[in-house]
N, C-alpha and C positions, 0 to 999 in steps of 0.2 A: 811750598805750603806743607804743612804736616797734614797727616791721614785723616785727624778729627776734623780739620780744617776743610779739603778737599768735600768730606760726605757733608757736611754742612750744606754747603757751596750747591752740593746737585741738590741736595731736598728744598734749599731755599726758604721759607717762613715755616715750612711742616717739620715738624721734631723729629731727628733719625732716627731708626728704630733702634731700640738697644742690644736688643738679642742677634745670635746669629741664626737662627728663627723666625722665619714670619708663621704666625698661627692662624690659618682659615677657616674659622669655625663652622661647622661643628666641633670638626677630630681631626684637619688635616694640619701640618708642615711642612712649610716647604726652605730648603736650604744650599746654598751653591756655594762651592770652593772652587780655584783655581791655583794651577802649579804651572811657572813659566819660569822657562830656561833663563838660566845664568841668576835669577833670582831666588827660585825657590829649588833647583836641582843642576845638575852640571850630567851630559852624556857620561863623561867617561866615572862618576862613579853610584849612577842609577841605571841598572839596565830596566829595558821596557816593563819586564816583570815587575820590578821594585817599583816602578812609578805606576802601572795599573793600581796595584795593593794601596799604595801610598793614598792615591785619588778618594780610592772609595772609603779608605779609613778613616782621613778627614772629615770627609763629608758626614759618613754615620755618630762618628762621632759628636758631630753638633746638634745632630736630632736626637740622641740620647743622653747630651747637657740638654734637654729640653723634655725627656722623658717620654721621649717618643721612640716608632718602631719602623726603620726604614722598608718601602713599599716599593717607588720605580724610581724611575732615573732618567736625567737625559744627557746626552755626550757632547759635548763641542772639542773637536781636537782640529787646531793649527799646527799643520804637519809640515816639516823642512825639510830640505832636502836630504839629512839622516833619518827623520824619521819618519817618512814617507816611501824607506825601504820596505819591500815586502816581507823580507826577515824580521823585522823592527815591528810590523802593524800585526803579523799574524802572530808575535811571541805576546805583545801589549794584548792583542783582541783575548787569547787564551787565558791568558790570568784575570785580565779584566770578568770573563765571564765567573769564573772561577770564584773571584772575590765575591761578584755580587749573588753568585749562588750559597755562598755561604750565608748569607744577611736575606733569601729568598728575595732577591728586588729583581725586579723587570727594568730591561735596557728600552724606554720607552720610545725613543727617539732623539734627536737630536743637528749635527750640524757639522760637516769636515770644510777645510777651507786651509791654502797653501801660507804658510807663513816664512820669513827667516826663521824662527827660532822657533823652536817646538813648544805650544802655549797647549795644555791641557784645561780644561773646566767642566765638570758636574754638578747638575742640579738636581738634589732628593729630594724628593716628595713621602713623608711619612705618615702615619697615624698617632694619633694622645688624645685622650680622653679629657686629661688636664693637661697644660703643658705647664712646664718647672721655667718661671719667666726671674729675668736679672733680679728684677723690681718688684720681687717675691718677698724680701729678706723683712725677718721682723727684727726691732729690737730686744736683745738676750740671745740671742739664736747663737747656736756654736756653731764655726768654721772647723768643717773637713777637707780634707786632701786624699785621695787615691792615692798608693802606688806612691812613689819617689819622685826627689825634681833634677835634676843636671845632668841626666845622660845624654840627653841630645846635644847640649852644647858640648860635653866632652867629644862626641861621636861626630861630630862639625869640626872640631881643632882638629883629631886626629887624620881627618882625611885631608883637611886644608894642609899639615905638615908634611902629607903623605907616610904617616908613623907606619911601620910594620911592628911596632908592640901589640903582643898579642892580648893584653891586658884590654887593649879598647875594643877589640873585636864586636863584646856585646853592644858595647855606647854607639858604635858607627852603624851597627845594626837597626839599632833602635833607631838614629837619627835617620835612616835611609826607610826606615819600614815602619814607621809607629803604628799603635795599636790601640781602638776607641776598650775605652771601656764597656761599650754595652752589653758583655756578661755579667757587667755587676747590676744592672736594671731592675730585674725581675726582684734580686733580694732588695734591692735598693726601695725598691718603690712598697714596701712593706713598711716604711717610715715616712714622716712627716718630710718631704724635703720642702722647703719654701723658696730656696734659688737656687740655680744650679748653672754651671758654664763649665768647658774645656777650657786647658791651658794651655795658649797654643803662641801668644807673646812672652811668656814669662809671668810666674807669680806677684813681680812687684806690677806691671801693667792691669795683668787681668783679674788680682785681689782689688785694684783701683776702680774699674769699673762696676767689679761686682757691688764695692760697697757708694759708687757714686747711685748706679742704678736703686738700689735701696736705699739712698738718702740716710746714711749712717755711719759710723765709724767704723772701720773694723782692725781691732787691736792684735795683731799675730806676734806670736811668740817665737822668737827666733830658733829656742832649744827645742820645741815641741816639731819644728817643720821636719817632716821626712825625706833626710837627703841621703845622694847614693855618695857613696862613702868613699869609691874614686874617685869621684869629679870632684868632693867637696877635698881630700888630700892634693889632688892636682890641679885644680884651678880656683880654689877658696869659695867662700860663701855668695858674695855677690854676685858671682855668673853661675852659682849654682840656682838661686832666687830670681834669675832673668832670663834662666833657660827655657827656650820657647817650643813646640812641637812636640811639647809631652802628651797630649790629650790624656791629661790627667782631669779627674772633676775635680772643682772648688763647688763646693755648697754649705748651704746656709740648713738647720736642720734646730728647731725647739726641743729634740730627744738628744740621749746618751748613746752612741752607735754601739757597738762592736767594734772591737778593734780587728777586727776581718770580716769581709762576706765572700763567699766564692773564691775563696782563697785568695782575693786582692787585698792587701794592708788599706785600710783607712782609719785616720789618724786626724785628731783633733788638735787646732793650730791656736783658736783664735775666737773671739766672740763678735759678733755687733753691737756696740754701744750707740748712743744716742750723741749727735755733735756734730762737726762738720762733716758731712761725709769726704771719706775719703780713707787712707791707711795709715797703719801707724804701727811702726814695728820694732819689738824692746827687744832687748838682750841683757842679760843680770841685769835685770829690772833699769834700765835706762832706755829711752829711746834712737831706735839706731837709724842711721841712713845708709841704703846704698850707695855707690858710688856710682853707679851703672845702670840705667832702665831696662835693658835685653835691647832688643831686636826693634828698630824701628824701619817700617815700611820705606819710608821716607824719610830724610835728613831732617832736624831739625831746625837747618840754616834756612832749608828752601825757601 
């Protein structure tokens, strides 16, 4: 079964939520990511350090595509037999603290338990006064992007090849350690934002949802998108556009931005039109397809 299929499946007649966001109102958020061995990291080229960082980054990152500010947290780690070393818990415990001390969140509680394969998962609980929801998006609104798209998949090949080019060193970085945007928050939230999500399957998946969740089109322009300019030399446009675990923002915004805040690039891609929803992406004024969707959870044979 594929992944849209699967959550369907558990909510049953109740519509799944669209965000990666549940909003408790008043002001609260709450949001849980999960990292498991051989799926989303490999031992030999995440030490515990990189995978603490990694956790929390994820995760803040989705409360800040929602325009929120992370507060606590709770831990579930299925620990194996590597990393249920005492070396392996006390390097993870240290960064982990570390991380969440940088974002002030409380380790609230949580849950260990022995597994084969080392399964990581955090659940944040934030604060938003409003939160920035998929199903925000008006029609006219322009389409922004943060920051760049294809380092991470370059930063995936290179370590899959085991490259010693020193040229990918940043990309592998990136893909082993990414980084939320929520320094761009504070300026961000000084504008009208109407939707907002992380890119965390790739821009052709999660530009789809953003404009299915807003029941609209959205028309992105190929030349406009900000791509990094090794990955798009060495691996071409389509898996620059399906590269996933960028926690970049995609949002939807009725203003003119800046083309910088906070020293992050954000760059206008794309509008919402009124039509089917869904995406639609030109190139010298023709409509283009990829050949490639990114990253799917699940096979689409299943």
């Amino acid at each position: 079964m594929k992944e849209s299929e699967i959550i369907r499946t558990l909510f049953g007649t109740t519509p799944p939520p669209e965000d990666d966001c549940y909003f408790l109102a008043p002001n609260r958020l709450v949001t849980t990511d999960s990292l498991s061995e051989g799926t989303h990291f490999l031992h030999e080229w995440s030490s515990p350090q990189v995978l603490a960082r990694k956790l929390v980054e994820v995760n803040v990152s989705d409360i800040t595509a929602s325009g929120g500010r992370p507060k606590e947290c709770f831990l579930n780690l299925g620990l194996s037999p590597l990393s249920r070393k005492k070396e392996w818990i006390r390097a993870f415990s240290k960064e982990l603290r570390k991380s969440l001390d940088q974002y002030g969140m409380k380790l609230a509680g949580g849950d260990t338990f022995s597994a084969s394969k080392t399964q990581l998962a955090l659940t944040v609980v934030g604060t938003v006064e409003r939160p920035w929801l998929r199903s925000g998006g008006k029609t006219g609104d322009y389409l922004y992007i943060t920051g760049s798209l294809g380092k991470s998949q370059l930063g995936f090949q290179a370590l899959q090849k085991k490259s010693e080019d020193k040229r990918y060193l940043n990309a592998i970085a990136h893909h082993l350690s990414p980084k939320s945007r929520y320094a761009i928050l504070t300026a961000l939230k000084k504008f009208q934002i109407h939707a907002c999500m992380d890119i965390t399957d790739g821009l052709i998946q999660d530009a789809e949802r953003l404009a299915i969740a807003s029941r609209g089109k959205l028309k992105i322009q190929i030349e406009s998108i900000p791509l990094d300019p090794l990955t798009f030399t060495e691996l071409g446009l389509d898996l620059c556009l399906g590269s996933g675990e960028e926690l970049e923002l995609l949002f939807l915004s009725p203003e003119i931005l800046p083309t910088e805040l906070t020293g992050i690039p954000v760059t206008m891609v794309g509008r919402l039109e009124k039509g089917k929803p869904g995406v639609v992406f030109w190139k010298v004024g023709k409509a283009y397809s990829p050949k490639t969707r990114g990253f799917l959870h699940f096979s689409e044979e299943e």
